[in-house]
CHARMM-style PDB file with segment names, atoms N, HN, CA, C and O in Angstrom:
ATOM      1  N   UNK     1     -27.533  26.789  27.890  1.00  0.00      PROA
ATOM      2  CA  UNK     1     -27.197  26.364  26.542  1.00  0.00      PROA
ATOM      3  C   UNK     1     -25.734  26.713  26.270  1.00  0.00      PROA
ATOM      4  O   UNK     1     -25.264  27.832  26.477  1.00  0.00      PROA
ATOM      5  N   UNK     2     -25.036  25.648  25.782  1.00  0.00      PROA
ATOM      6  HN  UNK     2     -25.417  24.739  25.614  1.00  0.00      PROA
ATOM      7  CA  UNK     2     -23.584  25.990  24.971  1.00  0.00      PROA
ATOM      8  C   UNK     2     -23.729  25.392  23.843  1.00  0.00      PROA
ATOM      9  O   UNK     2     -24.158  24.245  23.720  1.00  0.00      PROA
ATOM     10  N   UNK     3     -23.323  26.252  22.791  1.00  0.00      PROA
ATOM     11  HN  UNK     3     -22.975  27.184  22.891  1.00  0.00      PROA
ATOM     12  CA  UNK     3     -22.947  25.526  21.222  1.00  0.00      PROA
ATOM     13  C   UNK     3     -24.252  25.276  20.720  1.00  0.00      PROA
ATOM     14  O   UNK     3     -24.233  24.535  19.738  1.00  0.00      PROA
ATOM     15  N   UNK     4     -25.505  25.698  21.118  1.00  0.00      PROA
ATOM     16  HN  UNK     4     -25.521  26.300  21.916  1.00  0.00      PROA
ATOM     17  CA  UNK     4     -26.832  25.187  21.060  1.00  0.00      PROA
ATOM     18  C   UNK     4     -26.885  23.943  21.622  1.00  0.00      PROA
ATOM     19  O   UNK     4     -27.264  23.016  20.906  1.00  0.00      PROA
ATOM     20  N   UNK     5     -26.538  23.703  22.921  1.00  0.00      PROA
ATOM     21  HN  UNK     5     -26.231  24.456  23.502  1.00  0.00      PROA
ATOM     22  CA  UNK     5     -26.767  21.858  23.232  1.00  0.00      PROA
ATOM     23  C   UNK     5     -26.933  22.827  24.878  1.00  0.00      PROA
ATOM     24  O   UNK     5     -26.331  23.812  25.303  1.00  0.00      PROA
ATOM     25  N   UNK     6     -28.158  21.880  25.515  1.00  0.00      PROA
ATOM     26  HN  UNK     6     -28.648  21.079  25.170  1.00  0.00      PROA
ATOM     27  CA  UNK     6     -28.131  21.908  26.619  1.00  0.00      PROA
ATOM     28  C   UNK     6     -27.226  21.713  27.958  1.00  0.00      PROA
ATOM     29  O   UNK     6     -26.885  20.560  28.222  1.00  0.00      PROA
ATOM     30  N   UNK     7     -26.919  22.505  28.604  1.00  0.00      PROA
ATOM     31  HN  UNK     7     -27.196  23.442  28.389  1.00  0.00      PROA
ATOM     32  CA  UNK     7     -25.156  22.149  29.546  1.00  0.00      PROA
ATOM     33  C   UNK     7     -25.731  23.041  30.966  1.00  0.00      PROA
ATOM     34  O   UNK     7     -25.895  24.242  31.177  1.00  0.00      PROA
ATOM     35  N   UNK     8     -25.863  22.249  31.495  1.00  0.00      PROA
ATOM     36  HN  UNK     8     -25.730  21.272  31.323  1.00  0.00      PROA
ATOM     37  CA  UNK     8     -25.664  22.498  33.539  1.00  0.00      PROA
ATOM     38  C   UNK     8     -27.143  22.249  33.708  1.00  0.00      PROA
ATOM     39  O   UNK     8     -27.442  21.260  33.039  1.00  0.00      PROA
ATOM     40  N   UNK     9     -27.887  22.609  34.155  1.00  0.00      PROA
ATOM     41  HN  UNK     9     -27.644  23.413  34.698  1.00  0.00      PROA
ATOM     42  CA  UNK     9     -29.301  22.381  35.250  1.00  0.00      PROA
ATOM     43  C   UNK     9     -30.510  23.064  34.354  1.00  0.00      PROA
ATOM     44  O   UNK     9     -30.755  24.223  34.019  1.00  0.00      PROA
ATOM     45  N   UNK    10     -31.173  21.740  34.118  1.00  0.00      PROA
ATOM     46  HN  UNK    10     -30.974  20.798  34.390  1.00  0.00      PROA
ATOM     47  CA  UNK    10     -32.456  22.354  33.511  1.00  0.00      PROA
ATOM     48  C   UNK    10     -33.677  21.509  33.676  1.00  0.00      PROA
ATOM     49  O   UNK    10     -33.714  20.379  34.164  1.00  0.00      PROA
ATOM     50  N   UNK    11     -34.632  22.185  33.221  1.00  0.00      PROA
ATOM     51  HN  UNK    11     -34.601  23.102  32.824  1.00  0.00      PROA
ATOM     52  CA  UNK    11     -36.241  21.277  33.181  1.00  0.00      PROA
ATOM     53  C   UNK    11     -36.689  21.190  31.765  1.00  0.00      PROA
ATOM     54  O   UNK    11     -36.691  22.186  31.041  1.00  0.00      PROA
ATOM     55  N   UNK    12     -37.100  19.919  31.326  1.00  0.00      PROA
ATOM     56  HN  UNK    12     -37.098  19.110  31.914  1.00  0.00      PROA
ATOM     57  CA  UNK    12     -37.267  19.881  29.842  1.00  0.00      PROA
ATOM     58  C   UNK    12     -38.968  19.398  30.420  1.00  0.00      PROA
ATOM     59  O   UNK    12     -39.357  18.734  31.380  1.00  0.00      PROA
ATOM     60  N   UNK    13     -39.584  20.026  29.430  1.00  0.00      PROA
ATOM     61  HN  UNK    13     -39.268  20.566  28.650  1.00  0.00      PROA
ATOM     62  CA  UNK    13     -41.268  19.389  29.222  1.00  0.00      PROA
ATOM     63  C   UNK    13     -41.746  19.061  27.703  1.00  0.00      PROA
ATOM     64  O   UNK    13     -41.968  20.052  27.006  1.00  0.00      PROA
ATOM     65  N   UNK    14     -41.904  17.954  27.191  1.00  0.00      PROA
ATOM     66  HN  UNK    14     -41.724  17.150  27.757  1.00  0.00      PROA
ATOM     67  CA  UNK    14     -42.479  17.333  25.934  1.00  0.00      PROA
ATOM     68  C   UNK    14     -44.038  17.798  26.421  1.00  0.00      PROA
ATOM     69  O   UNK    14     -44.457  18.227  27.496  1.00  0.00      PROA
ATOM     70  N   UNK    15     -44.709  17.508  25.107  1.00  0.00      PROA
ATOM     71  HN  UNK    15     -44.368  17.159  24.233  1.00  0.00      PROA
ATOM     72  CA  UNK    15     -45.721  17.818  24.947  1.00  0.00      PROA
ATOM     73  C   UNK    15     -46.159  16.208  24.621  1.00  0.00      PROA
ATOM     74  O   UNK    15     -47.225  16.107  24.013  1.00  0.00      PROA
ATOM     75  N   UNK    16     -45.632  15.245  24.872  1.00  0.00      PROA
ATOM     76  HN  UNK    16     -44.767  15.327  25.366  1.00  0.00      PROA
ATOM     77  CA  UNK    16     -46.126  13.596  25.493  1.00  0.00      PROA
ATOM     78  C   UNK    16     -46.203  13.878  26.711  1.00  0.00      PROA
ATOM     79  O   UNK    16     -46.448  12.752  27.144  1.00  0.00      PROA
ATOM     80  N   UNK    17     -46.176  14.578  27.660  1.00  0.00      PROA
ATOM     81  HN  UNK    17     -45.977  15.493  27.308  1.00  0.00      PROA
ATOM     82  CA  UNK    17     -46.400  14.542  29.017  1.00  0.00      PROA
ATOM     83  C   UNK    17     -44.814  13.877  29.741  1.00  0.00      PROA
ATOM     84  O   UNK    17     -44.873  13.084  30.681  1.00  0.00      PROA
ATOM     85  N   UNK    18     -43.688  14.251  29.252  1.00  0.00      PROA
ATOM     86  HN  UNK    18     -43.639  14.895  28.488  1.00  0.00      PROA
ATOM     87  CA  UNK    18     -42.322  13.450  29.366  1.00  0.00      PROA
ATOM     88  C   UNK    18     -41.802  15.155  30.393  1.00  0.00      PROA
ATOM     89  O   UNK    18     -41.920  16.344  30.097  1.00  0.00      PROA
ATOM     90  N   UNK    19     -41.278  14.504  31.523  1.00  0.00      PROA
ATOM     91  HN  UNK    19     -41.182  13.538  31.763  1.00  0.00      PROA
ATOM     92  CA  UNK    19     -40.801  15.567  32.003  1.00  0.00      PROA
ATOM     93  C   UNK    19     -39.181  15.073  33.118  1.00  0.00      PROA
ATOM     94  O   UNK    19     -39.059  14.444  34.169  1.00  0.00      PROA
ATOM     95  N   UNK    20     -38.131  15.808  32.117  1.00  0.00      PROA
ATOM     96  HN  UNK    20     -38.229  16.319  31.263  1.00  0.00      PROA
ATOM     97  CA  UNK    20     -36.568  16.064  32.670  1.00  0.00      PROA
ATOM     98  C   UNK    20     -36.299  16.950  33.762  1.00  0.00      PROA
ATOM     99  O   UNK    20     -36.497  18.062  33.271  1.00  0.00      PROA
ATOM    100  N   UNK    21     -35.863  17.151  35.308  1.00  0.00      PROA
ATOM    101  HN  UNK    21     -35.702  16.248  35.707  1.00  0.00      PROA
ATOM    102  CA  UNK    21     -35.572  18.135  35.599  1.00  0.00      PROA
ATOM    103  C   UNK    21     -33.617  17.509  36.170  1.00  0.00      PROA
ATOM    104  O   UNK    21     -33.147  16.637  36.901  1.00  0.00      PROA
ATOM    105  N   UNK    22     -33.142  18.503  35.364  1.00  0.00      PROA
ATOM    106  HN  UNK    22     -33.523  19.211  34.770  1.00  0.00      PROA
ATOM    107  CA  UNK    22     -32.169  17.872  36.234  1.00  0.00      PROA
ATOM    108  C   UNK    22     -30.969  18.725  35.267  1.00  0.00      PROA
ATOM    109  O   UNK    22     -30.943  19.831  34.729  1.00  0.00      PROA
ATOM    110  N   UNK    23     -29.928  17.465  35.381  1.00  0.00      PROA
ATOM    111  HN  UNK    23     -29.949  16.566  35.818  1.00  0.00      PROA
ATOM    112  CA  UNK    23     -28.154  17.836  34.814  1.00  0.00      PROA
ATOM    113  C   UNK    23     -28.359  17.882  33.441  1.00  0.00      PROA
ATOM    114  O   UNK    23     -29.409  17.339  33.100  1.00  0.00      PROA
ATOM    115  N   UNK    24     -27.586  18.432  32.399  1.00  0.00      PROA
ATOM    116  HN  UNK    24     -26.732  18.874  32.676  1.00  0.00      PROA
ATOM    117  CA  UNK    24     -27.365  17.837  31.362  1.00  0.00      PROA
ATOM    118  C   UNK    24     -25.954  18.245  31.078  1.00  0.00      PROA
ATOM    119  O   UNK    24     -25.317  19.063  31.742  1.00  0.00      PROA
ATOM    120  N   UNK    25     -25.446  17.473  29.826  1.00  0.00      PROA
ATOM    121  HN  UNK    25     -25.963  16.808  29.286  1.00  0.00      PROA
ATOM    122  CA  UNK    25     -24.105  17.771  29.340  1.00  0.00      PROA
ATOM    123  C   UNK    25     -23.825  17.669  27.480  1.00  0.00      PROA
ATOM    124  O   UNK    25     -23.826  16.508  27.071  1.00  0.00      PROA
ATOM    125  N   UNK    26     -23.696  18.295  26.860  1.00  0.00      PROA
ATOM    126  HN  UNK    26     -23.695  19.238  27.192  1.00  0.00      PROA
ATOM    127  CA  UNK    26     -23.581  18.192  25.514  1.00  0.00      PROA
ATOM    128  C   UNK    26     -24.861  17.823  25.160  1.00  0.00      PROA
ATOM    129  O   UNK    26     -24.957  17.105  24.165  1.00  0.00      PROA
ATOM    130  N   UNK    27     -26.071  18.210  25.857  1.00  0.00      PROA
ATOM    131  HN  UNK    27     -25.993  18.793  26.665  1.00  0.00      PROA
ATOM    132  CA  UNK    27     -27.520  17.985  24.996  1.00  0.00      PROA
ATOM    133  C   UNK    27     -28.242  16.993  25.499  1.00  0.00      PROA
ATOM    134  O   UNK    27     -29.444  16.763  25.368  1.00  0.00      PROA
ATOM    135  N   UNK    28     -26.790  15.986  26.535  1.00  0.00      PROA
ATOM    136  HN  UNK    28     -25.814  16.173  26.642  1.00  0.00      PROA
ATOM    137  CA  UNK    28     -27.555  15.054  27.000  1.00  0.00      PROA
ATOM    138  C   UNK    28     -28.050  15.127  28.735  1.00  0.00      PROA
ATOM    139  O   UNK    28     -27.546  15.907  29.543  1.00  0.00      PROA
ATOM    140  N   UNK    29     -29.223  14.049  29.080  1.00  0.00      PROA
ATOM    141  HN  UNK    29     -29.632  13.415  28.424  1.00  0.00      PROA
ATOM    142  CA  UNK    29     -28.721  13.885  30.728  1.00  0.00      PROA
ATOM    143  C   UNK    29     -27.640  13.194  31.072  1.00  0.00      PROA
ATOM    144  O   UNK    29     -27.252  12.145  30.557  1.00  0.00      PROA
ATOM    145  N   UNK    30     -26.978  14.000  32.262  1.00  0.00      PROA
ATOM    146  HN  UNK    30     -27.293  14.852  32.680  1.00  0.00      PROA
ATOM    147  CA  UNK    30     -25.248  13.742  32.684  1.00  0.00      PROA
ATOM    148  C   UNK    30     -25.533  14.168  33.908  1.00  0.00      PROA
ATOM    149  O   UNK    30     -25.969  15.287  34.176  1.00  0.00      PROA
ATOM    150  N   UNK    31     -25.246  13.107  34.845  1.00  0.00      PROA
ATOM    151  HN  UNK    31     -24.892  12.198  34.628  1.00  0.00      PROA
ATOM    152  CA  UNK    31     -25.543  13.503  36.045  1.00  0.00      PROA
ATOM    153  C   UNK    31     -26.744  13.575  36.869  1.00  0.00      PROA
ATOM    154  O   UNK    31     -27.794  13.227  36.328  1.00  0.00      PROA
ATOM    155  N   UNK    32     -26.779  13.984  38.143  1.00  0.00      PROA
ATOM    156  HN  UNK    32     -25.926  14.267  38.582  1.00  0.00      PROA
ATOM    157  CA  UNK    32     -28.246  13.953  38.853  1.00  0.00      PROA
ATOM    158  C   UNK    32     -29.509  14.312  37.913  1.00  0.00      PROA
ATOM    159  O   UNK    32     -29.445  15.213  37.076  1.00  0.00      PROA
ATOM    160  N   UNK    33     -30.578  13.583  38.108  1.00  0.00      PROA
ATOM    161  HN  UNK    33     -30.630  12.851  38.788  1.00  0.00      PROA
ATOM    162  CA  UNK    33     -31.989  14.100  37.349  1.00  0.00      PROA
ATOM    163  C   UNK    33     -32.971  13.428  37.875  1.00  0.00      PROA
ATOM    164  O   UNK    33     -32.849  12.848  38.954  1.00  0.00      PROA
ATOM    165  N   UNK    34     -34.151  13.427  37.118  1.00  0.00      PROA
ATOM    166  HN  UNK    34     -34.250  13.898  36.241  1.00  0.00      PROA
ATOM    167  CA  UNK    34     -35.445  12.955  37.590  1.00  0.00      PROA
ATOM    168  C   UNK    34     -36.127  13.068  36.336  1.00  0.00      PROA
ATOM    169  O   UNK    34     -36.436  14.138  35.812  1.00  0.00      PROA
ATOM    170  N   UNK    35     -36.361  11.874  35.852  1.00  0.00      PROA
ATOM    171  HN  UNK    35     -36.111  11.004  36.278  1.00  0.00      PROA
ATOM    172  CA  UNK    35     -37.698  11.943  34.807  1.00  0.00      PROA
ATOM    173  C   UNK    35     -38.654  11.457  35.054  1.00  0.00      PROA
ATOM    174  O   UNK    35     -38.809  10.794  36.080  1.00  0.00      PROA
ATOM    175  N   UNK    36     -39.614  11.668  34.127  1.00  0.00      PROA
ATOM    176  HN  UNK    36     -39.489  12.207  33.294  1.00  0.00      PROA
ATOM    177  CA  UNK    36     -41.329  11.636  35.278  1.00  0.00      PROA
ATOM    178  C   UNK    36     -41.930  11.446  33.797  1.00  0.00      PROA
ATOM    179  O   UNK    36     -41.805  12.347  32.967  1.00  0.00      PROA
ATOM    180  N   UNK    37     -42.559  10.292  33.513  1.00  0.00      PROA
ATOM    181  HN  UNK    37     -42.661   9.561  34.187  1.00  0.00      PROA
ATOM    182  CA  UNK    37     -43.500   9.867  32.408  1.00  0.00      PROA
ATOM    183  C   UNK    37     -44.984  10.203  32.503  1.00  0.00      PROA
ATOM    184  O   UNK    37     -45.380   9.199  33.096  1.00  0.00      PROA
ATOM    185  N   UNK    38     -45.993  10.909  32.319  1.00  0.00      PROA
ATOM    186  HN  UNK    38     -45.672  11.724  31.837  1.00  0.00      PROA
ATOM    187  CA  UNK    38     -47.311  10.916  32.279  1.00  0.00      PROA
ATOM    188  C   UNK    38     -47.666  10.685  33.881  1.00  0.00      PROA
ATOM    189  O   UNK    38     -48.715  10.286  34.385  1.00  0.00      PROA
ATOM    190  N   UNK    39     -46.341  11.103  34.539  1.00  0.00      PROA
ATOM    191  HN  UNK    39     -45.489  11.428  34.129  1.00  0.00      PROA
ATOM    192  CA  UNK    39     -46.867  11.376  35.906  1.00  0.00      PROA
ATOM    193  C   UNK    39     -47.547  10.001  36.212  1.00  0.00      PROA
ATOM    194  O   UNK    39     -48.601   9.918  36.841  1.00  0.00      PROA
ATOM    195  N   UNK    40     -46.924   9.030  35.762  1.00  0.00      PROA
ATOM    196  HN  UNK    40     -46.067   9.098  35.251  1.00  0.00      PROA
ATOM    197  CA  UNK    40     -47.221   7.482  36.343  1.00  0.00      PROA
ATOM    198  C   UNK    40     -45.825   6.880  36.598  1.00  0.00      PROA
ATOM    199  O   UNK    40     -45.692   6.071  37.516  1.00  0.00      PROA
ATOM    200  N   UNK    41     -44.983   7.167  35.979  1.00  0.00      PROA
ATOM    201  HN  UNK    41     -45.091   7.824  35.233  1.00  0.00      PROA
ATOM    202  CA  UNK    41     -43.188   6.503  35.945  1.00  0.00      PROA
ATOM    203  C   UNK    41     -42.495   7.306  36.455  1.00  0.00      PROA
ATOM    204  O   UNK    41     -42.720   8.429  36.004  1.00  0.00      PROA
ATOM    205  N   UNK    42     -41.555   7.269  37.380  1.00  0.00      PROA
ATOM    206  HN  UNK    42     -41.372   6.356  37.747  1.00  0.00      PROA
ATOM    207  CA  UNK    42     -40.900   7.923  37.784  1.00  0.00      PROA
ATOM    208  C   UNK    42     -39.585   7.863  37.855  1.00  0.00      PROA
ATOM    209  O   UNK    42     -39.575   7.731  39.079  1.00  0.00      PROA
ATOM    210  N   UNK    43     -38.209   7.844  37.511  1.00  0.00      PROA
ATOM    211  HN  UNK    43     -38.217   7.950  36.517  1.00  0.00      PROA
ATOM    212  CA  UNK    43     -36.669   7.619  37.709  1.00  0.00      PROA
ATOM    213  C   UNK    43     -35.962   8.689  38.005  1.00  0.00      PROA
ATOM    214  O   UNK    43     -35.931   9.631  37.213  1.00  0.00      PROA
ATOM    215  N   UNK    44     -35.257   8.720  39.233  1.00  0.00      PROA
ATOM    216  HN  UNK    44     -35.282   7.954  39.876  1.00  0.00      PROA
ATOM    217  CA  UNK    44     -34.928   9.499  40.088  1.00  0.00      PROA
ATOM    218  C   UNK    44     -33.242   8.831  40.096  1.00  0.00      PROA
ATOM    219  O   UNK    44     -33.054   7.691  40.523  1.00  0.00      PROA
ATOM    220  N   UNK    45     -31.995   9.757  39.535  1.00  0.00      PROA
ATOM    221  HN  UNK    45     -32.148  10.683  39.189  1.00  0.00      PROA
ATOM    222  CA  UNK    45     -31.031   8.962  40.086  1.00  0.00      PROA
ATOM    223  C   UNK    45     -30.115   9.540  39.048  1.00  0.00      PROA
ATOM    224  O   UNK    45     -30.217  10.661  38.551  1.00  0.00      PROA
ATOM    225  N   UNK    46     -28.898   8.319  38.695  1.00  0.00      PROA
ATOM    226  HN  UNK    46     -28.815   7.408  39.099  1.00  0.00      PROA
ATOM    227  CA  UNK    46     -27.968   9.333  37.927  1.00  0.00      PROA
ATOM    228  C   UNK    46     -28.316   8.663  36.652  1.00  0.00      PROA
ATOM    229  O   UNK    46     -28.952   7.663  36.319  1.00  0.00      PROA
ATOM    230  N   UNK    47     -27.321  10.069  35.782  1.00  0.00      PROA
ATOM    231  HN  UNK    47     -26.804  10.882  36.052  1.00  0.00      PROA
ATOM    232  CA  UNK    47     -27.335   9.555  34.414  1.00  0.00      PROA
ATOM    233  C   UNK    47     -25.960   9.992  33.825  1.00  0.00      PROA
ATOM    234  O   UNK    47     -25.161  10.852  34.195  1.00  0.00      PROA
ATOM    235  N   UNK    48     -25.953   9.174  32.857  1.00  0.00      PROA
ATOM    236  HN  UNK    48     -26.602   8.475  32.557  1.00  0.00      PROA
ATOM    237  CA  UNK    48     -24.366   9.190  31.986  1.00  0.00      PROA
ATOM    238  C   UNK    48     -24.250   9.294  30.174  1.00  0.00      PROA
ATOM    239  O   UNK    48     -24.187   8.462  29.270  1.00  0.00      PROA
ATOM    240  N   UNK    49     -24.261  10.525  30.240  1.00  0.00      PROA
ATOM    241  HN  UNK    49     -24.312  11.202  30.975  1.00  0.00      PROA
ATOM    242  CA  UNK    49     -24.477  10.318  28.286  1.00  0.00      PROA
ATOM    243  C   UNK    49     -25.372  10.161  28.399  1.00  0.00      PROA
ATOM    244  O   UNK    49     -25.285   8.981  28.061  1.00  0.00      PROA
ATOM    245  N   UNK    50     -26.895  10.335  28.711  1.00  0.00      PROA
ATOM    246  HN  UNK    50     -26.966  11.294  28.986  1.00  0.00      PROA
ATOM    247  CA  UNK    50     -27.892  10.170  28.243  1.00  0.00      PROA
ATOM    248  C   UNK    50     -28.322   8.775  28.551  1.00  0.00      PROA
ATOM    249  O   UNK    50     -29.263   8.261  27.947  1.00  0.00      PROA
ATOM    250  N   UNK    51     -27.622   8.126  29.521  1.00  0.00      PROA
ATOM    251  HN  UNK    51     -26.857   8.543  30.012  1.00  0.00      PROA
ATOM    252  CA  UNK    51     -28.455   6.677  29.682  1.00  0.00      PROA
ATOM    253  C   UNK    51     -28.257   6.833  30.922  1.00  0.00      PROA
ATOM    254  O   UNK    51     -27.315   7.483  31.378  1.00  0.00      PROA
ATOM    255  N   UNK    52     -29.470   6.020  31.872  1.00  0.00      PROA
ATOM    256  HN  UNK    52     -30.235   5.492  31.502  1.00  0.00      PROA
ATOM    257  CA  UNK    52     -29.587   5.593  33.206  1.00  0.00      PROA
ATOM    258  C   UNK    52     -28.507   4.819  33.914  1.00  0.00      PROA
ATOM    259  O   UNK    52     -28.779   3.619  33.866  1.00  0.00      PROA
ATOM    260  N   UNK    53     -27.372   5.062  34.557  1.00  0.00      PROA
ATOM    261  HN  UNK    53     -27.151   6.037  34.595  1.00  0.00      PROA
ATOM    262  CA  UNK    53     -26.497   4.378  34.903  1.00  0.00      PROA
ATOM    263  C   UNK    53     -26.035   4.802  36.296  1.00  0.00      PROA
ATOM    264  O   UNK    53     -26.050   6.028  36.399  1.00  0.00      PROA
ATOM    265  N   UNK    54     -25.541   4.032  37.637  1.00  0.00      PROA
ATOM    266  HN  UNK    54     -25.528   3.035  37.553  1.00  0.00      PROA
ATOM    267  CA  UNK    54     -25.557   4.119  38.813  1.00  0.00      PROA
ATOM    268  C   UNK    54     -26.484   4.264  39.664  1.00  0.00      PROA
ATOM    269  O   UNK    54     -27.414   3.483  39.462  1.00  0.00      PROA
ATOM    270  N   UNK    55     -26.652   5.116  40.760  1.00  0.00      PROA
ATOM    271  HN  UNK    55     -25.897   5.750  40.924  1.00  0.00      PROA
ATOM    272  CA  UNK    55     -27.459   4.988  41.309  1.00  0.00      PROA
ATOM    273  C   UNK    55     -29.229   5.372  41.145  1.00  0.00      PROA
ATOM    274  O   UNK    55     -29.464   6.352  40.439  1.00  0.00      PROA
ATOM    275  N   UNK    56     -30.549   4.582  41.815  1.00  0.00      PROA
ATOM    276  HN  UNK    56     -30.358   3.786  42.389  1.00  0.00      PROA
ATOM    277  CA  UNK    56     -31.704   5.309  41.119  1.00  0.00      PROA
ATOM    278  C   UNK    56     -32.504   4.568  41.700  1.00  0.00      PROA
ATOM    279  O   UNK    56     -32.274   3.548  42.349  1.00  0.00      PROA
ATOM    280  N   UNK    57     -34.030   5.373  41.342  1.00  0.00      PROA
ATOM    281  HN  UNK    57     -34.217   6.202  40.815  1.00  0.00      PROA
ATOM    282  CA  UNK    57     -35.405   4.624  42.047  1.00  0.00      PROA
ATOM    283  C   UNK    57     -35.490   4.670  40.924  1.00  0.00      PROA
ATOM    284  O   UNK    57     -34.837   5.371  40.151  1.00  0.00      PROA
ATOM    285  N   UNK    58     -36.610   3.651  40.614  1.00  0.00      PROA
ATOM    286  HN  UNK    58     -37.140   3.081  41.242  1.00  0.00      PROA
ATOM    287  CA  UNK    58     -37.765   3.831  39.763  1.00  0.00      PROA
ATOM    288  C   UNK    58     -39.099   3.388  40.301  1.00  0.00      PROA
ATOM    289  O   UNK    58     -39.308   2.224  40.643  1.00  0.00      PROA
ATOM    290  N   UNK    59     -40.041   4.395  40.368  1.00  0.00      PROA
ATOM    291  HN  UNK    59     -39.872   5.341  40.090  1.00  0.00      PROA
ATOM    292  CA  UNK    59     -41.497   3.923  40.972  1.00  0.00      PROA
ATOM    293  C   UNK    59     -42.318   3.597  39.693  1.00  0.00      PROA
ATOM    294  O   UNK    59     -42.057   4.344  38.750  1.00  0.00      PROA
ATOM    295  N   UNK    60     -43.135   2.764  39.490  1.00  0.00      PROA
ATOM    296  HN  UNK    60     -43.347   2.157  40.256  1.00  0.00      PROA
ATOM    297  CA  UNK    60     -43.940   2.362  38.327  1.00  0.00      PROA
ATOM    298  C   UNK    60     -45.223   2.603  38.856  1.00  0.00      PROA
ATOM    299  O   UNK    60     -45.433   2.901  40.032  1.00  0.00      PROA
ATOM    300  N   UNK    61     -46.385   2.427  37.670  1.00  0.00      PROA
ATOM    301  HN  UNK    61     -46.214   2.185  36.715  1.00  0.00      PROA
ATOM    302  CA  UNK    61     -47.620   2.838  38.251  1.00  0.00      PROA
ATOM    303  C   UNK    61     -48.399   1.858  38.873  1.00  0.00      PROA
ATOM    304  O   UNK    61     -49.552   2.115  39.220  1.00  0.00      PROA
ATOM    305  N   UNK    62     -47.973   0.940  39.021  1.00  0.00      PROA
ATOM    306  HN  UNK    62     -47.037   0.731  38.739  1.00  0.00      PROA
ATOM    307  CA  UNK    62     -48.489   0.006  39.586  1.00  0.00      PROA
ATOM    308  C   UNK    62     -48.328   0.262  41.556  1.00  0.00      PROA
ATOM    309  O   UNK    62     -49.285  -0.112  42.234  1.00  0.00      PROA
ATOM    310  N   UNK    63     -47.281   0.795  42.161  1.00  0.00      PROA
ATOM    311  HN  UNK    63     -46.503   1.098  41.610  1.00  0.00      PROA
ATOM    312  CA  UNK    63     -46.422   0.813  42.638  1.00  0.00      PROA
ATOM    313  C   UNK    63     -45.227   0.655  43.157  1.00  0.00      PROA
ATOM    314  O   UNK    63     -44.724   1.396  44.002  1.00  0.00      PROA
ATOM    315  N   UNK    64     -44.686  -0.403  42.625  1.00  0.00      PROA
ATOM    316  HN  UNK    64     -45.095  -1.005  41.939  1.00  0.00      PROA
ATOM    317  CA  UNK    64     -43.684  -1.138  42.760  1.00  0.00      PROA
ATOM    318  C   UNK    64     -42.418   0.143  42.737  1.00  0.00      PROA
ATOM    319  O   UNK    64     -42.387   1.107  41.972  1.00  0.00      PROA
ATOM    320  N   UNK    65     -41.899  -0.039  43.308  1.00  0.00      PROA
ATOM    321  HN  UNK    65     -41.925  -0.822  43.929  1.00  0.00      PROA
ATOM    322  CA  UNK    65     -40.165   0.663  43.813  1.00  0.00      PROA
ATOM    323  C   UNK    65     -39.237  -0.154  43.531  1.00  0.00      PROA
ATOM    324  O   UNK    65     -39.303  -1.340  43.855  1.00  0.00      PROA
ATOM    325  N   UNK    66     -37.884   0.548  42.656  1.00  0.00      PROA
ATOM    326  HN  UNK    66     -37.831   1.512  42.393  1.00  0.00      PROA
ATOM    327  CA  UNK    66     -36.824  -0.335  42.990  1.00  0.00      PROA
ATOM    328  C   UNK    66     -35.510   0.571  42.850  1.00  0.00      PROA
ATOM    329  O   UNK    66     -34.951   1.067  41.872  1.00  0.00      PROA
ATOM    330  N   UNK    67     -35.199   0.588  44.457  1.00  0.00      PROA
ATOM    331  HN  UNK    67     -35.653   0.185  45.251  1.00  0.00      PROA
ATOM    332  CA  UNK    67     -34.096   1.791  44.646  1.00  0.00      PROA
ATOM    333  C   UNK    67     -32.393   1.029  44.198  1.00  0.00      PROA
ATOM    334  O   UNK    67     -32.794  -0.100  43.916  1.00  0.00      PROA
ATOM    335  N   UNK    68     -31.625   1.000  44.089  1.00  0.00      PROA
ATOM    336  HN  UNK    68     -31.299   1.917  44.317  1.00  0.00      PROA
ATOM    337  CA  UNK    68     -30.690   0.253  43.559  1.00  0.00      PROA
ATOM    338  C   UNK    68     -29.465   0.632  42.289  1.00  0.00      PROA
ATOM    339  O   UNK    68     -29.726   1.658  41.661  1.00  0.00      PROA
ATOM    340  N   UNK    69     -28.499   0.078  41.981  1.00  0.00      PROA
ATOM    341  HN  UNK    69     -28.287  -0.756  42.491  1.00  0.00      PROA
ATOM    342  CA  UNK    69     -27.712   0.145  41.069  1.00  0.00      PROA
ATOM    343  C   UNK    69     -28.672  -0.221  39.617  1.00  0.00      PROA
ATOM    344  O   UNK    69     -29.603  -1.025  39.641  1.00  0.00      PROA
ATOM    345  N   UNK    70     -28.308   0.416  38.577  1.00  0.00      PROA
ATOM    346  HN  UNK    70     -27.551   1.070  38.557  1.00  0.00      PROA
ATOM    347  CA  UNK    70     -28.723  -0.082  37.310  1.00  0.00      PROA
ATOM    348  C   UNK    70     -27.814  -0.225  36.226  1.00  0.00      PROA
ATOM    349  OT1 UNK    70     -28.208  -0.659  35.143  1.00  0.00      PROA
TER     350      UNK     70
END
């Protein structure tokens, strides 16, 4: 924590079953992470300000994969 905002390497767990492990920066995800939805969704890859941007998987529950730029 800096300034009360989340800053360098952490694991966040909601109580929706929403689970962060990864970078953050000013509160947000910044950088490498992994979020994991109800343990059916999965996005693995980078992030920028808090949005999904460059490289990443996403596995869905169906199974479908899609490793790639976003």
């Amino acid at each position: 924590m800096k300034n009360g905002l989340r800053n360098g390497f952490g694991v966040y767990n909601s109580n929706d079953a929403i689970k962060y492990e990864g970078n953050w920066w000013n509160g947000l995800k910044h950088g490498l992470g992994k979020l994991t939805i109800k343990e059916n969704m999965i996005y693995e890859g980078d992030w920028f300000e808090g949005i999904k941007q460059g490289n990443g998987r996403i596995k869905w529950p169906s199974g479908n994969i899609y490793d790639g730029e976003l």
